[in-house]
Residue, then its C-alpha position, 0 to 999 in steps of 0.5 A: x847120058x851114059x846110061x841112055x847113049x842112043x838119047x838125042x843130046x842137044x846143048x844151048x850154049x852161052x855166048x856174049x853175042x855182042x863181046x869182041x871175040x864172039x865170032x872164036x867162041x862160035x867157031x869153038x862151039x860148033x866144033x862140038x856137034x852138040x851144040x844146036x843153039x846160043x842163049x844169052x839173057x836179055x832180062x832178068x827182073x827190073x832191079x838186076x836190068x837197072x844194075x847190069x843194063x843187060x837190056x841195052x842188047x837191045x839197042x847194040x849194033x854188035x848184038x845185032x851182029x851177033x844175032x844175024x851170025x848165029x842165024x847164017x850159022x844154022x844156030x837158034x836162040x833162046x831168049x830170057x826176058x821180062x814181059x816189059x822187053x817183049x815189044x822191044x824184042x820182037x822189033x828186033x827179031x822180026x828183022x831175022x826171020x830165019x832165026x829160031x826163037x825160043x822164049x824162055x820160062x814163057x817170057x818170065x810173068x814175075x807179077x802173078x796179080x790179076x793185073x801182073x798177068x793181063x799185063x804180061x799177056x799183053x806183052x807177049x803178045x808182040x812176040x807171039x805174032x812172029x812165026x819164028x818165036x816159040x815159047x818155053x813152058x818153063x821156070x813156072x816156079x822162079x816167081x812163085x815158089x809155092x806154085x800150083x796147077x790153079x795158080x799157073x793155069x792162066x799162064x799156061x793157057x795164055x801161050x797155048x792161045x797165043x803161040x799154038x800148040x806146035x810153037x810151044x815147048x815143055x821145058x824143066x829148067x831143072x835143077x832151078x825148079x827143084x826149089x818149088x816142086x819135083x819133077x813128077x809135080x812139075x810135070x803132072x801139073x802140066x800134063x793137067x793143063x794142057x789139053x791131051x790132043x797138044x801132047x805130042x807137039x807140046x812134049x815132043x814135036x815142037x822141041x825136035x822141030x826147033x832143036x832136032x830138026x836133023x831127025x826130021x828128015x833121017 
């Protein structure tokens, strides 16, 4: 950053939307310009959901609250699933349609079986149908360390499908995905992917959309 000071700096921060003193920690965080947006993980894998029951957000008045403070607050939110939550969690974010959306790690398809993403591809499909949900191309290696462009191809092509080019975004998740590639892999596997015409939005546009929306109109 210092050595780029003139680069665009946008912060997704964590915040319990559903915890107490949701509404101090908001204000303290909008103190900082940076800040454009909330994250807090909804699901994880199966087994941690079962320990940690973070996917009774869901069903949680407050949580609620929370999600309707952010969107009056100007804030979007980036959501963390599994594909099992996405019928539950596009009930609950088609009551805000104001809210900006963003699917993380492109709903987290953990089971790379033939049936794993047909299954996942059905499942995101609840969220894809909501104008207001985009989708992250990212953490492609959490769930398949040894990743290849042939072995992600299905899921990349399945959000291009489902979400369109201009409500899809390319995301690193450094420095988790150093485990399973470079950066330079991740992103030329990527760029063989998707489809030349859909760069401008998919590497660009659609994240200063959603997070820059400010140097639209400068």
């Amino acid at each position: 950053v210092s050595e780029n000071q003139s680069w665009p700096m946008a912060q997704v921060a964590f915040c319990d939307l559903s915890g107490d003193q949701r509404e101090i920690h908001l204000d303290e965080l909008q103190k900082l310009s940076s800040v454009v947006g909330v994250r807090q993980i909804i699901g994880r894998s199966p087994d941690e959901d079962a320990n940690n029951k973070s996917n009774e957000l869901l069903t949680s008045n407050n949580f609620m609250s929370g999600l309707q403070s952010i969107s009056d607050r100007g804030l979007s939110f980036d959501l963390q699933i599994i594909p099992e939550l996405s019928e539950a969690c596009a009930f609950v974010f088609s009551q805000f349609p104001d809210l900006q959306v963003i699917l993380c790690h492109a709903g987290s398809p953990y089971n790379r079986t033939l049936e794993g993403i047909k299954s996942w591809a059905s499942d995101l499909n609840h969220l894809s149908k909501l104008a207001n949900v985009s989708c992250k191309l990212s953490g492609l290696g959490m769930f398949e360390h040894d990743w290849t462009q042939s072995t992600v191809s299905p899921i990349v092509t399945t959000v291009m499908e489902q979400f369109g080019p201009k409500r899809v975004m390319f995301g690193s998740n450094f420095p988790v995905d150093s485990l399973s590639s470079s950066f330079k892999e991740l992103f030329e596997r990527l760029t063989s992917i998707v489809e030349e015409k859909y760069f401008d939005d998919v590497f660009f546009k659609t994240a200063q959309r959603i997070y820059f929306p400010d140097l639209l109109s400068s």
